[in-house]
N, CA, C and O of each residue as an XYZ file, in Angstrom:
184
protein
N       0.729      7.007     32.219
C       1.995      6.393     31.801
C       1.744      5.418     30.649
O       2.667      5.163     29.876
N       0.331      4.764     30.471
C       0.322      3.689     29.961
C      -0.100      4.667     28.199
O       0.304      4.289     27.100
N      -0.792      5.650     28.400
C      -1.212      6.276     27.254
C       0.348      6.826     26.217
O       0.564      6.771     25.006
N       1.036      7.241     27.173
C       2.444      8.137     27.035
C       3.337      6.892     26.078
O       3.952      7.134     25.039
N       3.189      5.318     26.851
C       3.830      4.433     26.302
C       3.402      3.966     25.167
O       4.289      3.574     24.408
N       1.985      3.854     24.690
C       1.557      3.395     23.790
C       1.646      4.617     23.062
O       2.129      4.319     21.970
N       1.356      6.220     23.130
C       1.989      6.667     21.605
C       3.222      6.635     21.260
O       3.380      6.766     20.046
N       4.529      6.461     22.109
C       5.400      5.985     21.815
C       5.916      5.114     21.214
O       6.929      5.048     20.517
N       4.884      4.172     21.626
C       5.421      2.631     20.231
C       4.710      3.143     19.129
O       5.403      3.158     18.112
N       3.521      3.584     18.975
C       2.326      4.361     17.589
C       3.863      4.669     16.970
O       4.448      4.009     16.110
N       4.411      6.061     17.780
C       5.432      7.153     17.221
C       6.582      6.262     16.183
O       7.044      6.736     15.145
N       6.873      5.032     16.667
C       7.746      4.352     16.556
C       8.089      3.600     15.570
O       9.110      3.447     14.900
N       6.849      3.068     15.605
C       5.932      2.036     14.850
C       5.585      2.620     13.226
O       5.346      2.048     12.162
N       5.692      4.004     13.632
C       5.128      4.962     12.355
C       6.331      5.324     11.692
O       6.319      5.228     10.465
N       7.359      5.717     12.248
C       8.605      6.282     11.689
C       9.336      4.939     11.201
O      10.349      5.205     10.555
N       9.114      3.711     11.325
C       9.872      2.716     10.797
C       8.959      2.232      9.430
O       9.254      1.580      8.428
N       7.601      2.936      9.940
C       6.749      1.982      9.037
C       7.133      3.419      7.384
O       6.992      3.229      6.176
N       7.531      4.474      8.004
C       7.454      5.605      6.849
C       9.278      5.263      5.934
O       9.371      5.411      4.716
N      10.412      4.856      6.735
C      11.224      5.034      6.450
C      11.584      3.169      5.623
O      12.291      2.920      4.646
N      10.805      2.229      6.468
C      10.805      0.980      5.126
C       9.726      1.509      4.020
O      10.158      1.129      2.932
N       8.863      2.014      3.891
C       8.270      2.640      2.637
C       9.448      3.552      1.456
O       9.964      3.118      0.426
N       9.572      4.824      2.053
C      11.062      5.190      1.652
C      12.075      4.134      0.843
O      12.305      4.082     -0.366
N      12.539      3.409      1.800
C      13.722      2.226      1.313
C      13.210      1.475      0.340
O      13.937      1.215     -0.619
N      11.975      1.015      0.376
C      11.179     -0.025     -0.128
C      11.351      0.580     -1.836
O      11.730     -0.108     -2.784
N      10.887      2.308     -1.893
C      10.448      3.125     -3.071
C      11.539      4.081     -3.457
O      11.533      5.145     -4.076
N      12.564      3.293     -2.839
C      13.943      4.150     -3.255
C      14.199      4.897     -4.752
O      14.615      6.005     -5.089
N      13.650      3.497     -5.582
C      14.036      3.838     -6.981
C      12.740      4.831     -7.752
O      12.723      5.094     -8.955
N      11.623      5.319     -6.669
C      11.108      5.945     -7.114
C      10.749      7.647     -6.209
O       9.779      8.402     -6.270
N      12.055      7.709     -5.423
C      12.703      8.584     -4.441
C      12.418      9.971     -5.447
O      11.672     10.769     -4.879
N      12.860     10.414     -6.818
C      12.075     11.514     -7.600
C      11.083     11.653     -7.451
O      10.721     12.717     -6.947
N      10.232     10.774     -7.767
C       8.711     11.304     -7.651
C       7.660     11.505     -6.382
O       6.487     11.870     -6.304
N       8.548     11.134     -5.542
C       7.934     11.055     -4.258
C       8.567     12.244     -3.285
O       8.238     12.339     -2.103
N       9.483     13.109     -3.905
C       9.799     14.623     -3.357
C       9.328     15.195     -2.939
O       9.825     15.737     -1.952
N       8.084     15.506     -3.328
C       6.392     16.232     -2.457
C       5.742     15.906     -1.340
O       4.954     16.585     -0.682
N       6.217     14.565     -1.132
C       5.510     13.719     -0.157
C       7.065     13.757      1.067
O       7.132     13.869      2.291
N       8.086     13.606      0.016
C       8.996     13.776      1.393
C       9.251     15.439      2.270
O       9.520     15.580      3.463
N       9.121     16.195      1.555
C       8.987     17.269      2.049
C       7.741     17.433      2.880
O       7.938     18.421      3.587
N       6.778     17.024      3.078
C       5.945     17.212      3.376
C       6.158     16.218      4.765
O       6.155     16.939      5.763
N       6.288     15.200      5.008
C       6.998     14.311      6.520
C       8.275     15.056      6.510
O       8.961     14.520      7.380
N       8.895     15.954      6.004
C      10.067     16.154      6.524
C       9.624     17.946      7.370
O      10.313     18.883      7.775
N       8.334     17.703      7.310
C       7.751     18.986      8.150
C       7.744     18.886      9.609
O       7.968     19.729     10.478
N       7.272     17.019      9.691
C       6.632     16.683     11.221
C       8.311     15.861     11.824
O       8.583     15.400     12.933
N       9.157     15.953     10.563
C      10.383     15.104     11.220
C      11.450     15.897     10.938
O      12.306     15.396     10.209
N      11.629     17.066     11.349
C      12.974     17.855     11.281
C      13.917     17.519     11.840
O      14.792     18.381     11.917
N      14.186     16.286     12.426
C      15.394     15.421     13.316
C      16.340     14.884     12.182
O      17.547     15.102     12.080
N      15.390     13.995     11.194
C      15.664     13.254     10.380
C      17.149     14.068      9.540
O      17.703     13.513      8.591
């Protein structure tokens, strides 16, 4: 339970840490197309 909980916060922790990067590099959202396609492999929710 305790392993299950801690990749959960990892999981968590990672998707906030990818999507303030994103926000952060908004104005450079063109050039970073390759890279979003590429997390938008492991995040088809999004």
């Amino acid at each position: 339970m305790k392993t299950k909980t801690a990749f959960e916060v990892f999981f968590v922790l990672w998707i906030c840490a990818v999507m303030l990067y994103f926000s952060l590099d908004f104005c450079r959202y063109s050039s970073l197309k390759p890279v979003f396609s590429f997390f938008s492999r492991f995040l088809p929710f999004i």
